[in-house]
VEXLODREN-6210 format. One record per residue (C-alpha): x, y, z; residue in one letter; residue number from 1. Coordinates in nm, 4 decimals, m for minus. Layout:
residues N
+----------+----------+----------+---+-----+
:       px :       py :       pz : r :   k :
+----------+----------+----------+---+-----+
:        X :        Y :        Z : A : NUM :
...
+----------+----------+----------+---+-----+
***
This chain:
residues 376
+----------+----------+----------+---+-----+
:       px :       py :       pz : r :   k :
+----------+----------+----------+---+-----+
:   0.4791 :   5.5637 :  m0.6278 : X :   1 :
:   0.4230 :   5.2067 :  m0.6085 : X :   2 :
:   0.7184 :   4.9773 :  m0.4714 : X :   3 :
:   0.7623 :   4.6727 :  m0.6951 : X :   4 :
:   0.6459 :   4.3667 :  m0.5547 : X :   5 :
:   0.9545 :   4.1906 :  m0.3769 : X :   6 :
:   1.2101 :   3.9581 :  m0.6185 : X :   7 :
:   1.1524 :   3.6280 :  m0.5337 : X :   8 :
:   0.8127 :   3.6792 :  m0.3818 : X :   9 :
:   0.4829 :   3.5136 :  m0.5992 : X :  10 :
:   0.2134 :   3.7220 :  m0.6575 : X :  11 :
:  m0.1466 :   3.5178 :  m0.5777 : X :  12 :
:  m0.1862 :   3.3547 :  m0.8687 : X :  13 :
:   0.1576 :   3.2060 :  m0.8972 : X :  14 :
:   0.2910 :   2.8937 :  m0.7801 : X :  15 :
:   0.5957 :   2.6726 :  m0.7200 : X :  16 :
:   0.4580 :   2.3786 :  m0.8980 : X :  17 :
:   0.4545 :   2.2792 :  m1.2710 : X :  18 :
:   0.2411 :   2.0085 :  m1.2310 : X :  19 :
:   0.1489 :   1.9249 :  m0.8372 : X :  20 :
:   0.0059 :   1.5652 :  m0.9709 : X :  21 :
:   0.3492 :   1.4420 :  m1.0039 : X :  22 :
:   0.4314 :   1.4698 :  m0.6351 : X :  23 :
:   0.0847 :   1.2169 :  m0.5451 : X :  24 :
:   0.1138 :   0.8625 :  m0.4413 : X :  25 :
:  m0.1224 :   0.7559 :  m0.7162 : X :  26 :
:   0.1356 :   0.9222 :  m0.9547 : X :  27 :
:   0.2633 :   0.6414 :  m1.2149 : X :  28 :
:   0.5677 :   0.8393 :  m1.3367 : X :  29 :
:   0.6558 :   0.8158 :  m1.7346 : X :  30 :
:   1.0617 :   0.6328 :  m1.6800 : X :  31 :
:   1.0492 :   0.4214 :  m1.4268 : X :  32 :
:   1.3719 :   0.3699 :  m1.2719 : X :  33 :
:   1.5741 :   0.1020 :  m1.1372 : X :  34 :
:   1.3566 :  m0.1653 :  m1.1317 : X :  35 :
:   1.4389 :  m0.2743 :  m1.5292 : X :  36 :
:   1.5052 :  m0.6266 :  m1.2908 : X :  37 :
:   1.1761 :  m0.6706 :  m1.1433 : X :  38 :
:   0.9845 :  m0.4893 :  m1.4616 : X :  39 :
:   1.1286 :  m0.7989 :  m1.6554 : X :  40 :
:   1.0019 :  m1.1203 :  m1.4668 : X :  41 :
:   0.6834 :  m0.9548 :  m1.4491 : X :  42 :
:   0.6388 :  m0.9238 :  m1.8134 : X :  43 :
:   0.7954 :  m1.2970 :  m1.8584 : X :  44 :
:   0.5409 :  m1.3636 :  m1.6170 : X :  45 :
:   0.2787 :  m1.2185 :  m1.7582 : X :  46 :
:   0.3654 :  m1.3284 :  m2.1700 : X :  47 :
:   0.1505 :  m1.6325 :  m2.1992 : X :  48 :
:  m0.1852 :  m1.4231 :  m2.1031 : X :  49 :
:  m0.1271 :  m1.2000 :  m2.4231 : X :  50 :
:  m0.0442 :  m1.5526 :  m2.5973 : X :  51 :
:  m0.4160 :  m1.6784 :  m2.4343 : X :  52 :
:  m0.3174 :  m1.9319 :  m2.2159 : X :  53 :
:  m0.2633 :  m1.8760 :  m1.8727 : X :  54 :
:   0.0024 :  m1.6844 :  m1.7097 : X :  55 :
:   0.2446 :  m1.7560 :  m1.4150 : X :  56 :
:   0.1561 :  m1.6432 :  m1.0309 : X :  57 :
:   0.3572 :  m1.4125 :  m0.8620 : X :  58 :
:   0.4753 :  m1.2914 :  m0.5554 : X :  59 :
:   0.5998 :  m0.9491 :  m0.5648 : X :  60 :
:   0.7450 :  m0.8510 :  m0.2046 : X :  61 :
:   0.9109 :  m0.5598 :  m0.0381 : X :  62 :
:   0.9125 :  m0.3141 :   0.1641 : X :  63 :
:   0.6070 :   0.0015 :   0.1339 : X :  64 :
:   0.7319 :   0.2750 :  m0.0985 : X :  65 :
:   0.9582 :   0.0641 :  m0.3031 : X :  66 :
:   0.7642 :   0.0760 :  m0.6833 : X :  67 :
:   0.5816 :  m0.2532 :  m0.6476 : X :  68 :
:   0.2585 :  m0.0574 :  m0.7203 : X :  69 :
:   0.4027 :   0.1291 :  m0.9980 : X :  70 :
:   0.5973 :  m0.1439 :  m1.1744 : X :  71 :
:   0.2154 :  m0.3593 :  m1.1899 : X :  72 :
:   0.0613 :  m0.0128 :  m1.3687 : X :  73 :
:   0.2759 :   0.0143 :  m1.5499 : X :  74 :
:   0.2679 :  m0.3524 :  m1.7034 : X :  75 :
:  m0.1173 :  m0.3570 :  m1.7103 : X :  76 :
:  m0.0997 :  m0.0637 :  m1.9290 : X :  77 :
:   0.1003 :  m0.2395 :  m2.1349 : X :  78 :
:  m0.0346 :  m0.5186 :  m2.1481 : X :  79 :
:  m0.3853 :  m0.3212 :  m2.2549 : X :  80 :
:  m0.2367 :  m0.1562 :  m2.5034 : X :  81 :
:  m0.1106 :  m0.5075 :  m2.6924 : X :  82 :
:  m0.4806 :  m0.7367 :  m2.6600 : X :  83 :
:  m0.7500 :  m0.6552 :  m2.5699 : X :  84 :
:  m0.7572 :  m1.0317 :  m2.5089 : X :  85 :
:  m0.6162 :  m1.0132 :  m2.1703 : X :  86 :
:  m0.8572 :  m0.8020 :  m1.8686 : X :  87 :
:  m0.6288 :  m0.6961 :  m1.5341 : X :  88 :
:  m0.7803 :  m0.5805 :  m1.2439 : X :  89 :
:  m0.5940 :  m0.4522 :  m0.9338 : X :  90 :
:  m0.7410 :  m0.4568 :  m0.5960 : X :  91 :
:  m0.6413 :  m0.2444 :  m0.2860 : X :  92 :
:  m0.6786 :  m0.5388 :  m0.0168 : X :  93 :
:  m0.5953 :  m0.2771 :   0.2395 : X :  94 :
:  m0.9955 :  m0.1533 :   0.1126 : X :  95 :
:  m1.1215 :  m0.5004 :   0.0098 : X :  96 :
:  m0.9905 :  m0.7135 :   0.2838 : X :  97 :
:  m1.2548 :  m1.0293 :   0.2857 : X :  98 :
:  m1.2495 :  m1.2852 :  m0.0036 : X :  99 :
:  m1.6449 :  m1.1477 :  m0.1127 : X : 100 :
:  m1.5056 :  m0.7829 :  m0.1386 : X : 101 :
:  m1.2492 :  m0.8985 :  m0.3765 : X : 102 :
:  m1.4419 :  m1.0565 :  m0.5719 : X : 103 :
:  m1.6819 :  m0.7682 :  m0.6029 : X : 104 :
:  m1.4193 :  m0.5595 :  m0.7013 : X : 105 :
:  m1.3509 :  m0.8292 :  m0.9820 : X : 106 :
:  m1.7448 :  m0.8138 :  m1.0614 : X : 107 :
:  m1.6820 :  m0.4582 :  m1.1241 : X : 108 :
:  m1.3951 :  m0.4938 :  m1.2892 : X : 109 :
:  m1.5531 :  m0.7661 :  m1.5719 : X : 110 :
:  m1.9224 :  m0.5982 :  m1.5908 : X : 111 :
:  m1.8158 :  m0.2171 :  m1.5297 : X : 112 :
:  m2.1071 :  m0.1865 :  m1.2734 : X : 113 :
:  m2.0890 :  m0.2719 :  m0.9091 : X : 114 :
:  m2.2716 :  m0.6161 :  m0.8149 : X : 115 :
:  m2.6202 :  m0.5444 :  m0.6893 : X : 116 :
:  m2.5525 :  m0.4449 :  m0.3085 : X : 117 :
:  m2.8968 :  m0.6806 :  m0.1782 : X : 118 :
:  m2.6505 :  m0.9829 :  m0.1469 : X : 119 :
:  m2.5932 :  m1.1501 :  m0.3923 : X : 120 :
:  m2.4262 :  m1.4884 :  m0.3018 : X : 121 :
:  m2.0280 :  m1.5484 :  m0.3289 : X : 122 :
:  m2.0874 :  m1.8647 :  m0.5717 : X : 123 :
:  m2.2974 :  m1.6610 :  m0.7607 : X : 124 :
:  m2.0797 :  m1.3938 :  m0.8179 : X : 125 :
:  m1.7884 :  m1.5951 :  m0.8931 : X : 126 :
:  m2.0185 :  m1.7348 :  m1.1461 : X : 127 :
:  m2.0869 :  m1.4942 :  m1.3095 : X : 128 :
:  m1.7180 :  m1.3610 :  m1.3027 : X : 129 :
:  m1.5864 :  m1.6982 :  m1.4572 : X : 130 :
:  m1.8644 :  m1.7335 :  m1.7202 : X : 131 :
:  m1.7948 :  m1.4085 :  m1.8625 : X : 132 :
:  m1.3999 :  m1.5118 :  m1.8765 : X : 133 :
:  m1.5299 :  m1.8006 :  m2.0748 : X : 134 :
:  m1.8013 :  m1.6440 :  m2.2976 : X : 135 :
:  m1.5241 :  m1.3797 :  m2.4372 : X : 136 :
:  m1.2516 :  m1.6088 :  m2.3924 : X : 137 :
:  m1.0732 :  m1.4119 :  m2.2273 : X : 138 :
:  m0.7453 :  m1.4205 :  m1.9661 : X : 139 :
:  m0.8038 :  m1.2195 :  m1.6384 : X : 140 :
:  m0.5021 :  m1.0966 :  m1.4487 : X : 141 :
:  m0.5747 :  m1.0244 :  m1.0762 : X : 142 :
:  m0.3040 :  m0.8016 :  m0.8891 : X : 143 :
:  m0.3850 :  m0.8267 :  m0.5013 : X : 144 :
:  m0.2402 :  m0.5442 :  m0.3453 : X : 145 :
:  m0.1383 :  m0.5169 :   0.0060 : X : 146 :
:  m0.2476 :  m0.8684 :   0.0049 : X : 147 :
:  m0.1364 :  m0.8885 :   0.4068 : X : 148 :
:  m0.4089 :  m0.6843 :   0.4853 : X : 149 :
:  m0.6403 :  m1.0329 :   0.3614 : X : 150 :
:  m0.3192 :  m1.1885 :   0.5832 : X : 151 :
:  m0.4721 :  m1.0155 :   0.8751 : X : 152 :
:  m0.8045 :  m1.1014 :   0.8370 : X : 153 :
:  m0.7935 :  m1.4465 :   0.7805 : X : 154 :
:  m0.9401 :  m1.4698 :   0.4617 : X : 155 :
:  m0.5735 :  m1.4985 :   0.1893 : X : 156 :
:  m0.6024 :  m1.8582 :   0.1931 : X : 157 :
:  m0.9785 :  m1.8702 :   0.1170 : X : 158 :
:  m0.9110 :  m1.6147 :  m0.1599 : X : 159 :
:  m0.6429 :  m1.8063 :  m0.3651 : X : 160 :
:  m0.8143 :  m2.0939 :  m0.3164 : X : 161 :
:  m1.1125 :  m1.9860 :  m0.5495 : X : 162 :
:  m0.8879 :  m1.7988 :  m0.8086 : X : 163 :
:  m0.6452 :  m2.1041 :  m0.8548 : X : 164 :
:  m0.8780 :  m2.3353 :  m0.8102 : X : 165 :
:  m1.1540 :  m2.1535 :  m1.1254 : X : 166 :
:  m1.0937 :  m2.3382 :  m1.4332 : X : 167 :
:  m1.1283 :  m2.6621 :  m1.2182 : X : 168 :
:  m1.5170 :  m2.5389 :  m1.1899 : X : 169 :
:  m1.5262 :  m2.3759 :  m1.5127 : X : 170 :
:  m1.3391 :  m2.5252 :  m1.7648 : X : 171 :
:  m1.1467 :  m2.2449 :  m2.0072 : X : 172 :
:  m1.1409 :  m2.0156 :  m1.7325 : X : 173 :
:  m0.7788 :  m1.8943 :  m1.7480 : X : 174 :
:  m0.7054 :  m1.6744 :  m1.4376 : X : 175 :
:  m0.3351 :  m1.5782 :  m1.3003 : X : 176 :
:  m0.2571 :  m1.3885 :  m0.9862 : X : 177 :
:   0.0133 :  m1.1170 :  m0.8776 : X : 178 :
:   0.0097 :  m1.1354 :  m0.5010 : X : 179 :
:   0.1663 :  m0.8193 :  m0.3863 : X : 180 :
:   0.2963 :  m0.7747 :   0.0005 : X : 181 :
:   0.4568 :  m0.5056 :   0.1977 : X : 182 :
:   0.4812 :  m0.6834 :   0.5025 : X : 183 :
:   0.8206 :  m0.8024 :   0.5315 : X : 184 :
:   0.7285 :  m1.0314 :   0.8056 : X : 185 :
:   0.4922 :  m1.2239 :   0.6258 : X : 186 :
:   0.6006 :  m1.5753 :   0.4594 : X : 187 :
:   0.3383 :  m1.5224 :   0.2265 : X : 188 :
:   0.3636 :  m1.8709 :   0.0820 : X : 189 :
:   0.3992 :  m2.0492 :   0.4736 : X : 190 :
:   0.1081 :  m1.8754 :   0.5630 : X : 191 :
:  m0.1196 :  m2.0209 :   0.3283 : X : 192 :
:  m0.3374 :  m2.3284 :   0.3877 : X : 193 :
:  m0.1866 :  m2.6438 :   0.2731 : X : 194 :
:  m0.4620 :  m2.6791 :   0.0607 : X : 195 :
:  m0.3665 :  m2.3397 :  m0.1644 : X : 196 :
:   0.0222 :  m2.4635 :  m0.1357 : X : 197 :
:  m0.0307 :  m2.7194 :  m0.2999 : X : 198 :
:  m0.1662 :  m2.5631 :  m0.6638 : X : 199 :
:   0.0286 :  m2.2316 :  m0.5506 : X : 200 :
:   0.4113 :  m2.2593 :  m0.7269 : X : 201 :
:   0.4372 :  m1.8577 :  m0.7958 : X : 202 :
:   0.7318 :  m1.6935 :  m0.9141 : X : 203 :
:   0.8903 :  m1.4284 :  m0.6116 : X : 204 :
:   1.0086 :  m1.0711 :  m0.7193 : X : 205 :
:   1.1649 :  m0.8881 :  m0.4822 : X : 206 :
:   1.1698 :  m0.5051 :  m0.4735 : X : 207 :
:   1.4415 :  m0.3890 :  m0.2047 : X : 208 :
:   1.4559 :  m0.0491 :  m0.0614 : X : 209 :
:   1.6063 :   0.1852 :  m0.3177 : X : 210 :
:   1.9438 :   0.3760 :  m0.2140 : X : 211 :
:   2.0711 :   0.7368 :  m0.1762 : X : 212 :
:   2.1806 :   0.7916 :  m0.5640 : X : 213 :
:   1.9045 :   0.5879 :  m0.7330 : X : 214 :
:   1.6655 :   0.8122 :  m0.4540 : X : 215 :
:   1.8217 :   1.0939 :  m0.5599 : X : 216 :
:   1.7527 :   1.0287 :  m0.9746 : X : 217 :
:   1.4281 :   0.9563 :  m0.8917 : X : 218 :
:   1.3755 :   1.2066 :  m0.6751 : X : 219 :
:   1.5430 :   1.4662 :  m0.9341 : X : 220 :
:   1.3429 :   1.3229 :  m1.2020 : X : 221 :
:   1.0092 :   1.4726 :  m0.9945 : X : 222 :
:   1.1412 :   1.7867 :  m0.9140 : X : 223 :
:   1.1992 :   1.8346 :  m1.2876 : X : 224 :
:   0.8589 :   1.7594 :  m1.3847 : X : 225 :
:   0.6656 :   1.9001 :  m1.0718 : X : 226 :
:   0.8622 :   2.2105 :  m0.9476 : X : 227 :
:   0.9999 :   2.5372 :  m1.2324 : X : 228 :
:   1.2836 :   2.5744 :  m1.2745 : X : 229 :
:   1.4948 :   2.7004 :  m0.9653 : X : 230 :
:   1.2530 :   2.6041 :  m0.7190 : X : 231 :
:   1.4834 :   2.3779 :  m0.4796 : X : 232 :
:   1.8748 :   2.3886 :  m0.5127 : X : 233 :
:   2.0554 :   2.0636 :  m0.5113 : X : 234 :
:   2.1552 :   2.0820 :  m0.1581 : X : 235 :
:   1.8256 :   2.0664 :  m0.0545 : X : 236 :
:   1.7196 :   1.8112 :  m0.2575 : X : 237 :
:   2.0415 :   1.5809 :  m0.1292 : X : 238 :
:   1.8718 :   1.6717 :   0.2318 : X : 239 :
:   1.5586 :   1.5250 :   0.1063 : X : 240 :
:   1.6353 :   1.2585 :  m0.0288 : X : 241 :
:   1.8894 :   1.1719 :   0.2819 : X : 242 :
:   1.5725 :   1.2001 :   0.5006 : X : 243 :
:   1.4258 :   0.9714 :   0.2628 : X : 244 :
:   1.7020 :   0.6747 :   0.2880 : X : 245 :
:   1.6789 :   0.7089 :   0.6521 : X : 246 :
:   1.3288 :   0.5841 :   0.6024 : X : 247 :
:   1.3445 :   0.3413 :   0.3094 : X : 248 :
:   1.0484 :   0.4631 :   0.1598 : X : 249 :
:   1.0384 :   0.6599 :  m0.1429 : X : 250 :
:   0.6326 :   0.8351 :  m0.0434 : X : 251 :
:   0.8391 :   0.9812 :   0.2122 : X : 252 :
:   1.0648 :   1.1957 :   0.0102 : X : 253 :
:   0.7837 :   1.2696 :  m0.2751 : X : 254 :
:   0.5100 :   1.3591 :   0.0183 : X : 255 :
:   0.8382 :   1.5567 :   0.1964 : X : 256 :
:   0.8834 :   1.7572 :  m0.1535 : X : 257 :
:   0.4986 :   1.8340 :  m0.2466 : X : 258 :
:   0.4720 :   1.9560 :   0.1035 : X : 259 :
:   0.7858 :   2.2014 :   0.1261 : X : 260 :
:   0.6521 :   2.3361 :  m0.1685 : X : 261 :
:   0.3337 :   2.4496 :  m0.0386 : X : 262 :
:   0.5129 :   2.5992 :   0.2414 : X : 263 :
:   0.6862 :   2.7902 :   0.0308 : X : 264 :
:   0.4192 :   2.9039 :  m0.1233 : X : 265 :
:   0.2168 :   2.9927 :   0.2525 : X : 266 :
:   0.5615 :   3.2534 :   0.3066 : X : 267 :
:   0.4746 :   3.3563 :  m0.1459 : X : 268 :
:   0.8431 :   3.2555 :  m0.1417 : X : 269 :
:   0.9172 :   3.1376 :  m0.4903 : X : 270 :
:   1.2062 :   2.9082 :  m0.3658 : X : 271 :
:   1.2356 :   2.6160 :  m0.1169 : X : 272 :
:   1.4526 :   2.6804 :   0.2022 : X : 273 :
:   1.5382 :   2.4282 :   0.4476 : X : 274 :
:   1.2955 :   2.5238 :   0.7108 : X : 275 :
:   1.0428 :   2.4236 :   0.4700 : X : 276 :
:   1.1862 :   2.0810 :   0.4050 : X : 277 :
:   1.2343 :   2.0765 :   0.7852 : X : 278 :
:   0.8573 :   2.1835 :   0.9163 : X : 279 :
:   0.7290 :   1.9729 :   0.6408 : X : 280 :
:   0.9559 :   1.6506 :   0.7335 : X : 281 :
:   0.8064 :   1.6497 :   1.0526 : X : 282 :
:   0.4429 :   1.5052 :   0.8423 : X : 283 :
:   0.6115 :   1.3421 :   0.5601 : X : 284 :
:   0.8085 :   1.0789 :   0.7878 : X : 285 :
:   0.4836 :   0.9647 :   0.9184 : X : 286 :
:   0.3526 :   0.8554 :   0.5465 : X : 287 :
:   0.3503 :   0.4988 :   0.6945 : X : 288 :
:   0.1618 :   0.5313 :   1.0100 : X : 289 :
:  m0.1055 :   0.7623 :   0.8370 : X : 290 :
:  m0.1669 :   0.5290 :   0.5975 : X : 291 :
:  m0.1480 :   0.1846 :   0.8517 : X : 292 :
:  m0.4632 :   0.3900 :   1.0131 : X : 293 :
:  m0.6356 :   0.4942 :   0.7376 : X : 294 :
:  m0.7277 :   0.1050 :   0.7128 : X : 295 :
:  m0.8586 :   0.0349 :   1.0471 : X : 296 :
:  m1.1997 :  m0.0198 :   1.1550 : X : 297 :
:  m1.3454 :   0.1886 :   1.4653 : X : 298 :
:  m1.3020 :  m0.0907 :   1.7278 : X : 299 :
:  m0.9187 :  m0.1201 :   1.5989 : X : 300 :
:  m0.8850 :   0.2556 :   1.6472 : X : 301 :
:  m1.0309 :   0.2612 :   1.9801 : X : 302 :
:  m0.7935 :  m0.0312 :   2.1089 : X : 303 :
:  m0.4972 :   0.1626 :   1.9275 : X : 304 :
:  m0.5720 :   0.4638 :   2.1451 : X : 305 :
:  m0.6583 :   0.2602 :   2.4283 : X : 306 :
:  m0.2949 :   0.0779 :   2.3976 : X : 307 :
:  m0.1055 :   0.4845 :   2.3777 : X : 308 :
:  m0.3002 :   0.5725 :   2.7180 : X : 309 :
:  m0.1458 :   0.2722 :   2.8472 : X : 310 :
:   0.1825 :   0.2478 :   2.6687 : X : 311 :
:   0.3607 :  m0.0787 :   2.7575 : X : 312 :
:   0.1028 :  m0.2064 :   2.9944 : X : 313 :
:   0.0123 :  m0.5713 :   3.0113 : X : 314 :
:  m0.2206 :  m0.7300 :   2.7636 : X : 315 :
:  m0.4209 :  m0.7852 :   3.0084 : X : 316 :
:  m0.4396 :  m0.4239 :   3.1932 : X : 317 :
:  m0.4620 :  m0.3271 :   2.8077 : X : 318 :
:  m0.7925 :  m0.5597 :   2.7917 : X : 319 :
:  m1.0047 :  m0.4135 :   3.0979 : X : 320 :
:  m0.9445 :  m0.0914 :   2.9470 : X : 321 :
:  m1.0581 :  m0.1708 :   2.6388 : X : 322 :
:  m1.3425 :  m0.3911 :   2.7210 : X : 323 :
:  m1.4919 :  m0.1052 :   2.9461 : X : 324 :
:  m1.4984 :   0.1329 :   2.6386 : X : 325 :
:  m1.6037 :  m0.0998 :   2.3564 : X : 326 :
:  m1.8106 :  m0.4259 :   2.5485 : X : 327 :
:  m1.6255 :  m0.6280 :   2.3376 : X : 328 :
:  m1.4831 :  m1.0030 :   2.4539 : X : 329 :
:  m1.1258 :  m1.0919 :   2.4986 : X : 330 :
:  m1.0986 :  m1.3514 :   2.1431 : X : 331 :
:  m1.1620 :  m1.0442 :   1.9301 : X : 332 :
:  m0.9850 :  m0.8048 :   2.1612 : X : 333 :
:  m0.6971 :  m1.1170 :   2.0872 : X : 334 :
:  m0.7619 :  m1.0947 :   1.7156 : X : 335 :
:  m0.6945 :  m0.6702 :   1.7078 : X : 336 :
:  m0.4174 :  m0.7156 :   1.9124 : X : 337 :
:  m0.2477 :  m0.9405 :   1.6471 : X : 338 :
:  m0.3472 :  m0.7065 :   1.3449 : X : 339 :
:  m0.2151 :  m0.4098 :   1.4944 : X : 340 :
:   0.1274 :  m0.6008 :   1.5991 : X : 341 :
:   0.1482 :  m0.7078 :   1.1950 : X : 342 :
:   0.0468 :  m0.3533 :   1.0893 : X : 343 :
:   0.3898 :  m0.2688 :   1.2557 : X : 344 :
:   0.1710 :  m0.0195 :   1.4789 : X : 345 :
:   0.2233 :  m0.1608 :   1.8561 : X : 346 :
:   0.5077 :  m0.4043 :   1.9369 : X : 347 :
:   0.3306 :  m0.6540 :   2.1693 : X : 348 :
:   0.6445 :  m0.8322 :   2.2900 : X : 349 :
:   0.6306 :  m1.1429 :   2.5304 : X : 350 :
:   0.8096 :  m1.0756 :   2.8866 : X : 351 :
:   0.8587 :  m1.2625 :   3.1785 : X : 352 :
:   0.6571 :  m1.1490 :   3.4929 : X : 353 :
:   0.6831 :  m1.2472 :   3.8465 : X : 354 :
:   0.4401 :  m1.5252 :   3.9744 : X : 355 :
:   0.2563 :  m1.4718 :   3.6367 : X : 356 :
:   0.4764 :  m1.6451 :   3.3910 : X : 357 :
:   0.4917 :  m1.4942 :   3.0206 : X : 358 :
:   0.2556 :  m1.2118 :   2.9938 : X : 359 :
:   0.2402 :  m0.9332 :   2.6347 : X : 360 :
:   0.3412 :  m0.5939 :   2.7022 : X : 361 :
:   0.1979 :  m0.3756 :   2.4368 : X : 362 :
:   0.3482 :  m0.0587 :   2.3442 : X : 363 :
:   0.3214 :   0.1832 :   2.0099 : X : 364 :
:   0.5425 :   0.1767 :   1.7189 : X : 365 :
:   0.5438 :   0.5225 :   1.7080 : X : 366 :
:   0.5484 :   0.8126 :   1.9290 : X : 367 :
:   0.2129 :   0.8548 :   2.1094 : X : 368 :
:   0.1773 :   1.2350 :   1.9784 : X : 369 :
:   0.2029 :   1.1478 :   1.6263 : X : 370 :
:  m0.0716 :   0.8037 :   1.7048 : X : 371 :
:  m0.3307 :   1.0139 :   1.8667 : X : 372 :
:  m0.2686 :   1.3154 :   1.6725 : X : 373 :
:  m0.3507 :   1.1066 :   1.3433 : X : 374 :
:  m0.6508 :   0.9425 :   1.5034 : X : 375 :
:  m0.8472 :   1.2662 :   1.5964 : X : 376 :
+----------+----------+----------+---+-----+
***
């Protein structure tokens, strides 16, 4: 006689999750909560583009994992589904981080094919960009996302100072920007060339870290539309999203629950237990850093792992190091050093040193395991 498979246990073909797309980053959830605030001087923002004229500048700041993403999706759908007057584009800067990529991702965006990849000149492009506008009278909306990441390369100013400056070069070309950081240490608007201050008057919407209970709706809001029924008791979930204030960003706790989920499913357990919120916590709090690297370039990888085999070492013990492995000169070795300190990856904190004066120490933001661990 055959036993019957164990209660609680899932056969092969079963799984925890109702829908496992509602526990991705990319996810744009159906209610968006508790940002009705920030949801509503967007869309007053954003009202004279579906009128045709042009529509007010933003900056939208806070904190990573606090809906400023979301709440932009979710407008631009809106917004497409009242004109088809009005064309929005969002770009990742964190991808396109140099004025020209931007602007081929606006190229894109217009002409739904990618600008030809021989070269084509940046005047050229934003030519053709603003021509189109004009031809089909229409108003383009450009959301820069992660817009520190063009911050750290130098190239925000230069950016702006096209897309403000369009209609001055083409006359009826109606453009309005959503600047979007999540680098609370950037003065987005200080930052900026004097030249782009001066025609740059946007209105600022601040998303703040969200707290335990509004978490915790959220949070419950996911389970109900990711996990069946039963899946994780309400203790748990409390845990989670505890875990998640601690860190004050919400990817955290919906990474944390996708991924105690599919450890529930590696033990065919049809519930989550703590040790699975617990083994999985130990990847989900490092949302952040994974995604900080998944940015860099080779030569600011190789300086980040040069920087953990010499944790809190002076800049310029840091330098030798590095130069030996890469060849590379000590202005751009400067230049990384700086874009890794903004990236909130290395602390590179002025001390005093005897006989030498002030002198960096540069040390990781994060544990050294969890940097080289993520670089491999």
């Amino acid at each position: 006689m055959v036993d019957d498979p164990e209660e609680g246990m899932l056969s092969w073909d079963e799984s925890v999750f109702k829908n496992e797309h509602v526990f991705e980053i990319d996810y744009v959830p159906e209610t968006f909560k508790h940002r009705e605030g920030q949801t509503q001087s967007l869309t007053y923002a954003l009202r004279p583009a579906v009128r045709g004229s042009r529509p007010l500048n933003v900056v939208v700041r806070g904190p990573p994992g606090t809906g400023k993403t979301t709440a932009i999706q979710k407008l631009f759908d809106e917004v497409g589904a009242q004109t088809s007057d009005v064309r929005t584009i969002r770009v990742n800067c964190q991808v396109n981080a140099t004025r020209y990529s931007v602007f081929s991702r606006l190229f894109e965006g217009t002409f739904d094919y990618e600008p030809p990849s021989s070269g084509i000149s940046f005047k050229k492009l934003f030519g053709q960009i603003a021509e189109k506008l004009v031809e089909e009278d229409r108003v383009l909306v450009v959301a820069l996302d992660d817009v520190n990441y063009l911050f750290y390369e130098n190239e925000a100013s230069d950016t702006l100072y096209s897309l403000l400056r369009a209609h001055e070069e083409y006359p009826g070309a109606k453009i309005g920007v959503i600047v979007v950081s999540s680098d609370p240490a950037l003065g987005v608007i200080d930052e900026l060339d004097s030249r782009v201050q001066s025609v740059f008057r946007p209105e600022d919407v601040y998303f703040p870290i969200y707290d335990q209970p509004e978490i915790v709706d959220i949070l419950t809001e996911r389970v109900t539309r990711g996990f069946h029924d039963g899946v994780i008791s309400r203790d748990l979930l409390e845990d989670v999203a505890e875990r998640t204030a601690e860190s004050g960003d919400l990817r955290v706790g919906i990474d944390l629950l996708r991924r105690a989920g599919l450890n529930a499913e590696m033990r065919a357990s049809r519930t989550i237990e703590f040790e699975d919120v617990e083994d999985a916590y130990e990847t989900s709090k490092y949302i952040n850093l994974t995604n900080s690297l998944s940015g860099l370039t080779d030569t600011e990888e190789a300086l980040l792992e040069v920087i953990a085999h010499n944790d809190g070492e002076q800049a310029g013990d840091v330098y030798e190091a590095f130069h030996d492995r890469t060849d590379l000169g000590y202005t751009r070795y400067s230049e990384i050093v700086n874009k890794l300190d903004q990236l909130g990856l290395i602390d590179a904190d002025y001390t005093e040193v005897d006989g030498r004066g002030r002198s960096r120490s540069l040390s990781l933001s994060y544990e050294k395991d969890a940097v080289l661990d993520r670089l491999e």
